[in-house]
VOPAGU-2260 file (C-alpha; in pm, 1 decimal, decimal comma):
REM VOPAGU-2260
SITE   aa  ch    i         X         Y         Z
SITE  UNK   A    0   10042,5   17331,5   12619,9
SITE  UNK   A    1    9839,7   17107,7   12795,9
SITE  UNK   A    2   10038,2   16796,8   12776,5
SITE  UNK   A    3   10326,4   16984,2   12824,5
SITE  UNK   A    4   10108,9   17094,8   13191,3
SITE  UNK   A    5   10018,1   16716,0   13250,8
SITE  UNK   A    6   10384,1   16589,0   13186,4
SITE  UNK   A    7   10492,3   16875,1   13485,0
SITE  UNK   A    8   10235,3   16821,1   13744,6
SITE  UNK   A    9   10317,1   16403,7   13699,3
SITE  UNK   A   10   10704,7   16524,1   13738,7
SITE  UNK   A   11   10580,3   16722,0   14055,2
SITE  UNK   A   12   10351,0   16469,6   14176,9
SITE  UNK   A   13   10610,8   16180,7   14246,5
SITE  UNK   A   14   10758,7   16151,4   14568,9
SITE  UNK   A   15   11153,5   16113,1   14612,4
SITE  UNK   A   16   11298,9   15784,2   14626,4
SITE  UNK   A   17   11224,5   15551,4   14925,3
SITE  UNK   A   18   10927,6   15804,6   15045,6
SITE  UNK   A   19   11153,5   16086,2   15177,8
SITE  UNK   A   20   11051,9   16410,4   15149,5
SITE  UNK   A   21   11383,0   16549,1   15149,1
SITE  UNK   A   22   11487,7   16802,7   14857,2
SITE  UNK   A   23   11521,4   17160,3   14705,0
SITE  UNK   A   24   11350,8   17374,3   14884,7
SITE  UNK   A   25   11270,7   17615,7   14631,0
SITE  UNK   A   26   11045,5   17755,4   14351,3
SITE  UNK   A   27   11262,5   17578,1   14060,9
SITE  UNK   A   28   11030,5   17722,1   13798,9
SITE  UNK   A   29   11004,6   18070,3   13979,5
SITE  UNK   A   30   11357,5   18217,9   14027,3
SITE  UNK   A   31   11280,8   18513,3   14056,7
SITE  UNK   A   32   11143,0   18456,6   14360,9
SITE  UNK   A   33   11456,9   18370,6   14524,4
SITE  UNK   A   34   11757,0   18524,5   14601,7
SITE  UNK   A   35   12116,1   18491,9   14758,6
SITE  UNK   A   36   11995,8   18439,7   15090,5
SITE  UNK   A   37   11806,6   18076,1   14992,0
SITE  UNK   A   38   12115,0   17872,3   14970,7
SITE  UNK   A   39   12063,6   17560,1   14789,6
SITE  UNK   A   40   11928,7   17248,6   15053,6
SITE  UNK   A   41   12000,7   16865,3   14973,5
SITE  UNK   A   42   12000,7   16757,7   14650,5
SITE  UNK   A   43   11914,2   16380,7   14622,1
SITE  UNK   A   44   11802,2   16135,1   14362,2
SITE  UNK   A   45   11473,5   16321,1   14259,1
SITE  UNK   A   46   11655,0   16682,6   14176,3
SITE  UNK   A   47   11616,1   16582,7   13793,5
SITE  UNK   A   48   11257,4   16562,9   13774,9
SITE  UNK   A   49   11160,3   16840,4   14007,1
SITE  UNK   A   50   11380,2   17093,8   13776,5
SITE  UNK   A   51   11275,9   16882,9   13447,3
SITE  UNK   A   52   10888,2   16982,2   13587,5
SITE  UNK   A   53   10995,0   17327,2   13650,2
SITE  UNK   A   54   11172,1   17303,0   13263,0
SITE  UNK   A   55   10842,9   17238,2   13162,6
SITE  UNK   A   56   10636,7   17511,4   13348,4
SITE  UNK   A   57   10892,4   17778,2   13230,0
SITE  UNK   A   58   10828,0   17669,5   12890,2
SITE  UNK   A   59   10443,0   17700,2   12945,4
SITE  UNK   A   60   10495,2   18033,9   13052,0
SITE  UNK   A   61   10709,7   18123,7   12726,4
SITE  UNK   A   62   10439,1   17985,1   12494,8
SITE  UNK   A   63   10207,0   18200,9   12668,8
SITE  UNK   A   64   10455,1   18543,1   12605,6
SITE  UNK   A   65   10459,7   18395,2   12249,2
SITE  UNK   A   66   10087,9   18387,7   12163,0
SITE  UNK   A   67   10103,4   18739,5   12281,6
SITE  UNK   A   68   10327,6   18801,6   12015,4
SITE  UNK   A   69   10634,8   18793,2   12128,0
SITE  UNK   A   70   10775,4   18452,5   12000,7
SITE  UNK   A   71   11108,9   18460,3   11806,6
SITE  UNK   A   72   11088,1   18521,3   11429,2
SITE  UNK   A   73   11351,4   18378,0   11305,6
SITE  UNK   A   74   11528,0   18352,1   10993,2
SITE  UNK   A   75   11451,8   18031,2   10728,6
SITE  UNK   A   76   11791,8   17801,6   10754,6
SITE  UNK   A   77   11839,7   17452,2   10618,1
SITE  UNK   A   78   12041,6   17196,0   10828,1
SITE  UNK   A   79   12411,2   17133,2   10643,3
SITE  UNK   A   80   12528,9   16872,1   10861,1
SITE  UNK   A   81   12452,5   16707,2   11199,4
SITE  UNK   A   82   12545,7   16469,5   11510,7
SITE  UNK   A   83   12404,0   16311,9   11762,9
SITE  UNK   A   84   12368,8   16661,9   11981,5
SITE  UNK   A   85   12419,2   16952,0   11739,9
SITE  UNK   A   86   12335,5   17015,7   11383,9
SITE  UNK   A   87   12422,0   17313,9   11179,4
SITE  UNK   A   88   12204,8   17556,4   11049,0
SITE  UNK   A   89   12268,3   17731,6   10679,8
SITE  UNK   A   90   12076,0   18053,6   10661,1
SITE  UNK   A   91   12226,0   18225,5   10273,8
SITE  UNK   A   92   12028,4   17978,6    9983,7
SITE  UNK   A   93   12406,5   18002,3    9922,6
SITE  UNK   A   94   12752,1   18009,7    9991,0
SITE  UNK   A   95   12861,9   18349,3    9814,9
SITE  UNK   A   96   12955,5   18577,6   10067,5
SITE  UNK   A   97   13268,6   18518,4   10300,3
SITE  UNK   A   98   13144,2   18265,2   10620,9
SITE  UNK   A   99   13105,6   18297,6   10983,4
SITE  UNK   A  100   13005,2   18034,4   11202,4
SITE  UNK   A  101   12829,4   18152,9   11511,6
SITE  UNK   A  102   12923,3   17914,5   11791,8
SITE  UNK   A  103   12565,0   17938,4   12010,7
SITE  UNK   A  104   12585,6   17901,7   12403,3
SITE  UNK   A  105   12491,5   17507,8   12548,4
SITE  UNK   A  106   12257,0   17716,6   12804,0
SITE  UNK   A  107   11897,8   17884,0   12655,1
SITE  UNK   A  108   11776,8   17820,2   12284,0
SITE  UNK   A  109   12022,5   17965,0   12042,5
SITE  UNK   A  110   11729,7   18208,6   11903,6
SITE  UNK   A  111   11906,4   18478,7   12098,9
SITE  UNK   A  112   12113,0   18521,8   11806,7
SITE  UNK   A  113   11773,4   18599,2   11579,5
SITE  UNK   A  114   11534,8   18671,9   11847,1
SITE  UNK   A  115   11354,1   18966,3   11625,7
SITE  UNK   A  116   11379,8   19149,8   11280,4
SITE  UNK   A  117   11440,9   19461,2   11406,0
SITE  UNK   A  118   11722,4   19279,1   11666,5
SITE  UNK   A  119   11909,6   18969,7   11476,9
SITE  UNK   A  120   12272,6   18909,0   11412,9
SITE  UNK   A  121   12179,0   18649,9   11185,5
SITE  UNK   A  122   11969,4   18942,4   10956,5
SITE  UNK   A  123   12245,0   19208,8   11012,2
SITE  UNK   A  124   12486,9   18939,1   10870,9
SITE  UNK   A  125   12264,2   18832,9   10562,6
SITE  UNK   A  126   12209,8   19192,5   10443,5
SITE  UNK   A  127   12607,1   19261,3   10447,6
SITE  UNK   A  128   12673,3   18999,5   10206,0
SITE  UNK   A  129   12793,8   18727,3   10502,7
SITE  UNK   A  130   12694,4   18392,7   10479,0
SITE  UNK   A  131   12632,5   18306,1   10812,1
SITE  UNK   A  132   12587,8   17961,9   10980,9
SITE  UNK   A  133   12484,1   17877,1   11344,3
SITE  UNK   A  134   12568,4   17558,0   11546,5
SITE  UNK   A  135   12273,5   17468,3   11771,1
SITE  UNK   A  136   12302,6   17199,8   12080,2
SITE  UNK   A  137   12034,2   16926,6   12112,4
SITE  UNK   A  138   11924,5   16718,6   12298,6
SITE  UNK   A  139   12113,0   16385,2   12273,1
SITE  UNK   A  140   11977,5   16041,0   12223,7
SITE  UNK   A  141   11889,6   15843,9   12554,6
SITE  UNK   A  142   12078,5   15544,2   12462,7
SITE  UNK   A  143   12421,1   15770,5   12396,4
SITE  UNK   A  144   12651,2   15882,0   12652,5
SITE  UNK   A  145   12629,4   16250,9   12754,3
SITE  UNK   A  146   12927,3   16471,9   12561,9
SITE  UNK   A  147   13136,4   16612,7   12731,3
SITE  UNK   A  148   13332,8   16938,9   12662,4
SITE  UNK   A  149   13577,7   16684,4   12391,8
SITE  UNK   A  150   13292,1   16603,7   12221,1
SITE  UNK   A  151   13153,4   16979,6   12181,9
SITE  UNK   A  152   13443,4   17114,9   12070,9
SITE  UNK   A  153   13477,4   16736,1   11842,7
SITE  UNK   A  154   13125,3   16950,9   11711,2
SITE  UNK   A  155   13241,0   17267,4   11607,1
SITE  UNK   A  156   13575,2   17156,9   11418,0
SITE  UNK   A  157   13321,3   16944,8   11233,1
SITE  UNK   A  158   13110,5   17206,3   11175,6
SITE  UNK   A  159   13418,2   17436,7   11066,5
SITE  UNK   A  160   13570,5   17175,5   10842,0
SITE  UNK   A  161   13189,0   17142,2   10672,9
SITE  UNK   A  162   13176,8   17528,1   10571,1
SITE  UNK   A  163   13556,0   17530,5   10459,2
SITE  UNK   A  164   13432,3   17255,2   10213,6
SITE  UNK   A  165   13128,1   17461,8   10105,2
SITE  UNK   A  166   13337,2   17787,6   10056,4
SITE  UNK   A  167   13633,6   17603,8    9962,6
SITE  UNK   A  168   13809,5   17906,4   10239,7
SITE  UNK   A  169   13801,6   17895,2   10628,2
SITE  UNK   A  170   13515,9   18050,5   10842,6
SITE  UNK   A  171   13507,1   18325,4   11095,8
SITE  UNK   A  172   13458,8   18151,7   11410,6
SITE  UNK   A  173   13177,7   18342,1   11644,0
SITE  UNK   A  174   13044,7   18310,5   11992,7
SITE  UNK   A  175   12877,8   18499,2   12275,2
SITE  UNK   A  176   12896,4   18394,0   12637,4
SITE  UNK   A  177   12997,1   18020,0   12689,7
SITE  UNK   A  178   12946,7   17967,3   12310,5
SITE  UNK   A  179   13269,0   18190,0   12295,8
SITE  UNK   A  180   13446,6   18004,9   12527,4
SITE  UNK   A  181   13376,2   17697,8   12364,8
SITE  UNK   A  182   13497,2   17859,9   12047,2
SITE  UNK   A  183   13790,4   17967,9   12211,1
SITE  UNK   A  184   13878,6   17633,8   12323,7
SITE  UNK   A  185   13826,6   17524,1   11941,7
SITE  UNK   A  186   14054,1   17799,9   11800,0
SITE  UNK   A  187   14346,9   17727,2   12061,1
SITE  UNK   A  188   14305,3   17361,1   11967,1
SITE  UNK   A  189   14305,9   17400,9   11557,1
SITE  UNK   A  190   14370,1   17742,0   11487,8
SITE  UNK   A  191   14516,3   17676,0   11068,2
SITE  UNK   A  192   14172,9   17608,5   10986,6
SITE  UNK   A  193   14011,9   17935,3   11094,1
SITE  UNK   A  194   14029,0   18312,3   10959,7
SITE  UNK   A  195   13995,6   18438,1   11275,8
SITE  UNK   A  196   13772,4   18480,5   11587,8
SITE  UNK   A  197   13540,4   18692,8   11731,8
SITE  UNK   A  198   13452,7   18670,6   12125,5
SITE  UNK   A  199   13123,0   18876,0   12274,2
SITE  UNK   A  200   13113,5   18874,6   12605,0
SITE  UNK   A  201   13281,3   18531,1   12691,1
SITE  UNK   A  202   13453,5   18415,9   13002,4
SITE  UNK   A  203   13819,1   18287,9   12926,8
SITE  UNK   A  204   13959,0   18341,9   13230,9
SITE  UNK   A  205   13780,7   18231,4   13597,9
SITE  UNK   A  206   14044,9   18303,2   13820,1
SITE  UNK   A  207   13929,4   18437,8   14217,9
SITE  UNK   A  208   13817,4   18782,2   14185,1
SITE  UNK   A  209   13785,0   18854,5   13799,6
SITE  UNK   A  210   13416,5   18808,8   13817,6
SITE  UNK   A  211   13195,7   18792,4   14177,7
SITE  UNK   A  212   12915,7   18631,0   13969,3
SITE  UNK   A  213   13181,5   18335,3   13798,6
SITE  UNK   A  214   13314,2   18297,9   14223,9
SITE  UNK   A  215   12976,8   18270,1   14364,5
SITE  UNK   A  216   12854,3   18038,9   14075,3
SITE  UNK   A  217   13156,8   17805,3   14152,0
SITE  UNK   A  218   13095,0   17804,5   14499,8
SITE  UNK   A  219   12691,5   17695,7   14436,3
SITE  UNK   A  220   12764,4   17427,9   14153,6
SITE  UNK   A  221   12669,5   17097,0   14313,6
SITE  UNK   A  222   12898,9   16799,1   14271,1
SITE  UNK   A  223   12563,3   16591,1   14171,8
SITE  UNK   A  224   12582,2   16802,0   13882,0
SITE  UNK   A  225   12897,0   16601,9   13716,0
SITE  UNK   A  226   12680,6   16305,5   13644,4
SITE  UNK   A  227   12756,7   16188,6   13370,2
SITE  UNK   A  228   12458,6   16026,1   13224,9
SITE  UNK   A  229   12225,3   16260,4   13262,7
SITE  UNK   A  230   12068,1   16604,4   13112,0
SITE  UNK   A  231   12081,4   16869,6   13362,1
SITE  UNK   A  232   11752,2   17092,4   13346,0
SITE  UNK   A  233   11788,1   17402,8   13239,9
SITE  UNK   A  234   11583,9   17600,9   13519,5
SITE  UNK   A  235   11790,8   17430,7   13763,8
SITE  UNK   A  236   12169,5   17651,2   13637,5
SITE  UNK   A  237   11844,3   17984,1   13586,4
SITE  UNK   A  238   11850,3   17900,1   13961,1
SITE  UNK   A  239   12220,5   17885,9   14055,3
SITE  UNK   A  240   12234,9   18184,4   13870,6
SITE  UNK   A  241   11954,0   18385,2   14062,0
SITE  UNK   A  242   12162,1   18290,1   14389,5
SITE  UNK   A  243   12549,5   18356,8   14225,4
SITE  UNK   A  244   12390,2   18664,5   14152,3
SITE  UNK   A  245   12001,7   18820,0   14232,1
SITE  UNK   A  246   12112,1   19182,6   14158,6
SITE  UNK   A  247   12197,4   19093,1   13735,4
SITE  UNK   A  248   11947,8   18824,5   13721,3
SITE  UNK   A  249   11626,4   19046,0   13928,5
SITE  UNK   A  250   11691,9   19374,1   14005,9
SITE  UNK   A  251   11880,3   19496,6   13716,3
SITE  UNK   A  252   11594,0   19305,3   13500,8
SITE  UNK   A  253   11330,2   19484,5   13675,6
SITE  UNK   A  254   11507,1   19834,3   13675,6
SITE  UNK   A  255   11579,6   19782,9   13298,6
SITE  UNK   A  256   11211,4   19735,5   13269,8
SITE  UNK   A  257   11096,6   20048,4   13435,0
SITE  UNK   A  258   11371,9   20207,5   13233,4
SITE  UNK   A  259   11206,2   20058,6   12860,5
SITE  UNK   A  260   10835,4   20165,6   12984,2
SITE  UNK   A  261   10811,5   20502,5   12779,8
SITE  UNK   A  262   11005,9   20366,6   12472,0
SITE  UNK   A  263   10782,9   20103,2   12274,7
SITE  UNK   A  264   11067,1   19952,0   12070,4
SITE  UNK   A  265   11302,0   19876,0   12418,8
SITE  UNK   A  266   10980,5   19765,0   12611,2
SITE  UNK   A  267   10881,3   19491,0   12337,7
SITE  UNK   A  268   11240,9   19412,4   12277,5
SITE  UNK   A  269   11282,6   19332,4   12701,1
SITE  UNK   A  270   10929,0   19137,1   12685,2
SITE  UNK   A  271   11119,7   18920,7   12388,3
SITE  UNK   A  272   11412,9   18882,0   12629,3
SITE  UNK   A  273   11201,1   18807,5   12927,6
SITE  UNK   A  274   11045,6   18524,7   12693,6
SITE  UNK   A  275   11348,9   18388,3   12613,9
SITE  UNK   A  276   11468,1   18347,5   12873,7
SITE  UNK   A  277   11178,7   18142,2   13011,3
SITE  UNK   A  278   11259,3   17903,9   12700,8
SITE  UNK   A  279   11464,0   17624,2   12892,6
SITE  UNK   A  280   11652,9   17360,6   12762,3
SITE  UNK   A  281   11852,9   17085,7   12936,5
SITE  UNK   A  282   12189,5   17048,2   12907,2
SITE  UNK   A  283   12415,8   16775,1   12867,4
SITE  UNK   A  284   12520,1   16660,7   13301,8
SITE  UNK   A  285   12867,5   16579,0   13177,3
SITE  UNK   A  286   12945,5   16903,2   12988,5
SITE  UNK   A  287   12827,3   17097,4   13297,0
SITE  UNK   A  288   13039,2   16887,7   13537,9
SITE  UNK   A  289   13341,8   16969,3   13344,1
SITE  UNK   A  290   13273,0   17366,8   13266,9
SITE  UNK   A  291   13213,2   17371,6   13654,6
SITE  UNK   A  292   13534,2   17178,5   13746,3
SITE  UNK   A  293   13787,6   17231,8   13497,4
SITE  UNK   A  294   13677,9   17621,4   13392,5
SITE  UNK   A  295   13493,9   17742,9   13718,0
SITE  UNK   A  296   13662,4   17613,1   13981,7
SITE  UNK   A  297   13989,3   17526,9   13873,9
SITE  UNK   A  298   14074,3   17797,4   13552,4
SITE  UNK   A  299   14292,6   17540,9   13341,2
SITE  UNK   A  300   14247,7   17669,5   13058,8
SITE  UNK   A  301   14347,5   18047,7   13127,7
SITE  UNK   A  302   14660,1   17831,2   13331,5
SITE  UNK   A  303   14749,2   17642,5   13010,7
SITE  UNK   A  304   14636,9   17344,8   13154,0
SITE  UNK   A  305   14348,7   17260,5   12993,7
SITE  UNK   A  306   14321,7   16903,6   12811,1
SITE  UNK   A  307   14075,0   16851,3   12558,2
SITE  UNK   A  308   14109,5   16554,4   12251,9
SITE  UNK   A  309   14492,8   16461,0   12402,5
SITE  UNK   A  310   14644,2   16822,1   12399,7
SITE  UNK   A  311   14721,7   17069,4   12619,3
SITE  UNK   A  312   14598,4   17416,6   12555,9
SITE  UNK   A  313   14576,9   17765,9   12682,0
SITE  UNK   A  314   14610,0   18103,3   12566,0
SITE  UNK   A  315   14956,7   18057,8   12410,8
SITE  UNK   A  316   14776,8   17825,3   12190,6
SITE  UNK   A  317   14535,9   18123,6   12057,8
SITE  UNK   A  318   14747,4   18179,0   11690,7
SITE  UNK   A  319   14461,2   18328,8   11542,0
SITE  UNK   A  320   14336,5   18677,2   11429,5
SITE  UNK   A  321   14069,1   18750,6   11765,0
SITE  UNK   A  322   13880,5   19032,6   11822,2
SITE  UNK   A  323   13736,3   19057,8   12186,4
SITE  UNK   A  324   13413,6   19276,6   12256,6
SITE  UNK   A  325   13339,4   19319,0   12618,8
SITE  UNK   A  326   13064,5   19466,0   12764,9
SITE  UNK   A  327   13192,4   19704,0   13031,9
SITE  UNK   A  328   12824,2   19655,2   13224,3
SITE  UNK   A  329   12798,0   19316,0   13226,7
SITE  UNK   A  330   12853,9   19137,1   13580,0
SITE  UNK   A  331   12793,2   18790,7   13416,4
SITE  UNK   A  332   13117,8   18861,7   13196,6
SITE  UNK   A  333   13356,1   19132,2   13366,7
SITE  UNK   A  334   13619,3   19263,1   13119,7
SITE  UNK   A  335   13874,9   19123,1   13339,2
SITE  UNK   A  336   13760,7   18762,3   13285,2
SITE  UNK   A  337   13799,8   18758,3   12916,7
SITE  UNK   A  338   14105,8   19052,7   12892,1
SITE  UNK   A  339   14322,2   18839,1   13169,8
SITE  UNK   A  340   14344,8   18545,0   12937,3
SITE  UNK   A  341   14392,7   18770,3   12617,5
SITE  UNK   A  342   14687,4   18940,1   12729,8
SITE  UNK   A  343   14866,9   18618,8   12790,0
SITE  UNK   A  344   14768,0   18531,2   12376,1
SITE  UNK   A  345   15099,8   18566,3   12171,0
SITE  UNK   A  346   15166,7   18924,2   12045,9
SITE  UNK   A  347   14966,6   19047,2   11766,4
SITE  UNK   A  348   14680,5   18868,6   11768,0
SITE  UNK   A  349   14468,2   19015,3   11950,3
SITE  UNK   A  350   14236,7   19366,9   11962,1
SITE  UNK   A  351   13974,9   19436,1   12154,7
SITE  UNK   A  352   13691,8   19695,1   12177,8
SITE  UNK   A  353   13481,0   19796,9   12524,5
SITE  UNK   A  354   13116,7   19865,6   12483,2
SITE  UNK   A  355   12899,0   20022,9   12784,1
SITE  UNK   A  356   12589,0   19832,6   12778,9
SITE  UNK   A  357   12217,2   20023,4   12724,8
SITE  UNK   A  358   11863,7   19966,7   12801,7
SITE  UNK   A  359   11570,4   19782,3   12672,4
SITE  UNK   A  360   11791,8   19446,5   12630,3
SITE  UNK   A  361   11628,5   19299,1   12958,1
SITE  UNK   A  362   11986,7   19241,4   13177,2
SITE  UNK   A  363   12364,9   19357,7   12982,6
SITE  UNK   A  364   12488,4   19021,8   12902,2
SITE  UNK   A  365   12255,4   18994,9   12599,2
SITE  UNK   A  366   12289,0   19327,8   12496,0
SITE  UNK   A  367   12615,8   19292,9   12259,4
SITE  UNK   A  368   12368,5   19035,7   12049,0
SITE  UNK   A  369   12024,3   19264,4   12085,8
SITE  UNK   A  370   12082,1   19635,1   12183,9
SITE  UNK   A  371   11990,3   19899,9   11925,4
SITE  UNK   A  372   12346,4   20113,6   12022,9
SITE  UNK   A  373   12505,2   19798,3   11960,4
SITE  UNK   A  374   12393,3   19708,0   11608,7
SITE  UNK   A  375   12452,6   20129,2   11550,9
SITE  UNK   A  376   12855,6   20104,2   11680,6
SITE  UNK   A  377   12931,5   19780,6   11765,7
SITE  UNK   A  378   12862,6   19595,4   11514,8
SITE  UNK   A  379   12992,2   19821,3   11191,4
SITE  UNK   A  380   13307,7   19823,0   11385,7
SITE  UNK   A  381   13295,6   19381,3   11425,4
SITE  UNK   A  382   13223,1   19320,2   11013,9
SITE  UNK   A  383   13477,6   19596,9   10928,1
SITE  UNK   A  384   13783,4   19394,5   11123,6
SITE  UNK   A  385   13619,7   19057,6   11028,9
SITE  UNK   A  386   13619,7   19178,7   10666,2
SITE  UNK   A  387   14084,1   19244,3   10725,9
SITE  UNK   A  388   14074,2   18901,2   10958,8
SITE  UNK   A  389   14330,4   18678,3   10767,4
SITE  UNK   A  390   14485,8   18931,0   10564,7
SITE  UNK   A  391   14738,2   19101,3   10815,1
SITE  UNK   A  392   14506,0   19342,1   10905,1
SITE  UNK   A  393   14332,6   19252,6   11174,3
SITE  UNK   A  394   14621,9   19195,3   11351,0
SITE  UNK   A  395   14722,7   19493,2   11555,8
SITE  UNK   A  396   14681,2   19494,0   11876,5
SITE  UNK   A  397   14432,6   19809,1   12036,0
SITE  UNK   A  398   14198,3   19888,2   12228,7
SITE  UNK   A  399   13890,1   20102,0   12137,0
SITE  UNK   A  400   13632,4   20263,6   12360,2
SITE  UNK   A  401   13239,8   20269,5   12291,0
């Protein structure tokens, strides 16, 4: 802890290039203390290390939450395979039970997934008889080129074809948030080599007006962010998405806290969130420069005019058994944003369920992953279609309500 306090008050020390003084004008490491009305000032040559110091704070503040008890307990996993910014975790000693492959998110640690015994996919999974693996994002070498959003999705076919080999049968392809739009974007792309596809709370589609969080966020993205060789900070997109949107990322958080005080189990499981979400990683500048351009701003792939590895894709290219959970409380991820897209899949591919959020899961876009009335519905409902996936069954197309 205290190097990692050194390392941030050298980061905050320095002054910005050629002795200006010019920069954010913010709290980087406090975002909470912001809100839409601090629009974001000049971003210049010394943005990096004033987030990457404010990256390193948050983190000081999470290992403090966690020697309080409330750091993640995860499940033991050995690493099956592995590039230069992802590796795959293996959590089943082995490969008995029918696979999934969880597709994490490139923002936050993937622990989300795991985060507690009482509240872990990754658990729930094991003790149904699924062998389930997780892909995890690192932190690239300094002498390699950033990836880009070719290179991610290069990751999780890799990943995929590594569990087919192991199970000598496809996986179930998972992911929550932009880890399910990245999985999307892998399914469309090479759909033959999955069983099928499960999407939590995922934006697909980003066209004006599906989501006021997805518009404002699009409007706030800097250009500076594109870069290509660098690692955006993590507490830097906590920031953008404090301004896109303080009522999901402050008020809702603090009403949902007031809301857990008089039930123990929803109170510790917010404090886990709220440490969490203090645990900030960087992320790769040219992945976020594309997501911003090509998803945000521009929708291609909801248009069918999204290119990744030579191809064109979109949602005619989604041939694959998908089952789309959305979270009817979530502002991060409206239903629109991921049903738009899905209705333009071909016929008979797709079902989806609605689920209305709860408390104690510190804001709704987690909760599909963490919420006790999740794992009590939700969830029986997911393994019981992913158990038909690939057989014909899953293939109707429905609708059903929490």
């Amino acid at each position: 802890m205290r190097r990692r306090l050194r390392a941030a008050a050298r980061h905050l020390g320095r002054p910005a290039a050629g002795g200006s003084d010019r920069g954010i004008r913010v709290i980087p490491f406090f975002p909470e203390l912001t809100g839409r009305g601090a629009a974001p000032a000049v971003i210049d040559g010394w943005w990096l290390e004033v987030f990457a110091a404010g990256d390193a704070l948050r983190q000081i503040q999470a290992e403090f939450f966690g020697r309080l008890g409330l750091a993640p307990r995860e499940c033991r996993y050995r690493v099956l395979a592995s590039g230069p910014h992802w590796r795959l975790r293996a959590y089943a000693p082995d490969a008995s039970g029918p696979s999934l492959l969880i597709v994490s998110a490139p923002i936050k640690k993937p622990y989300i997934w795991d985060i507690s015994r009482a509240a872990s996919v990754i658990r729930y999974c094991l003790d149904r008889g699924l062998t389930p693996y997780l892909i995890e994002w690192v932190v690239p070498p300094t002498d390699t080129d950033m990836p880009g959003l070719d290179r991610y999705i290069q990751a999780v076919h890799e990943a995929v074809a590594c569990i087919a080999r192991e199970h000598a049968a496809p996986p179930l392809l998972m992911g929550h948030s932009l880890g399910g739009t990245l999985a999307a974007v892998a399914a469309a792309l090479e759909p033959d080599g999955l069983r099928g596809l499960v999407l939590l709370g995922s934006p697909l589609c980003f066209r004006a007006g599906t989501s006021r969080f997805g518009d404002a966020l699009a409007a706030l993205l800097p250009s500076a962010l594109a870069d290509e060789r660098v690692m955006v900070p993590g507490s830097l997109i906590s920031q953008l998405s404090v301004w896109a949107s303080p009522e999901t990322f402050v008020w809702s958080r603090l009403a949902d806290a007031a809301l857990s005080a008089s039930d123990p189990e929803a109170a510790a499981l917010h404090a886990r969130v709220e440490r969490w979400t203090l645990d900030e990683a960087p992320i790769s500048g040219r992945l976020v420069g594309e997501i911003a351009r090509w998803l945000y701003r521009e929708d291609r792939f909801c248009r069918e005019a999204l290119v990744v590895q030579g191809r064109t894709i979109g949602p005619s290219r989604l041939r694959v058994p998908t089952l789309a959970v959305v979270n009817t409380s979530d502002a991060i991820v409206t239903p629109d944003s991921m049903l738009h897209f899905l209705r333009a899949a071909p016929a008979g591919y797709v079902q989806s369920m609605a689920y209305a959020g709860e408390i104690g899961v510190g804001f709704q876009h987690v909760a599909l992953l963490i919420g006790r009335k999740a794992r009590a519905k939700i969830w029986p409902a997911i393994l019981s279609w992913a158990a038909s996936a690939g057989t014909g069954g899953a293939r109707k197309v429905g609708r059903t309500a929490d």
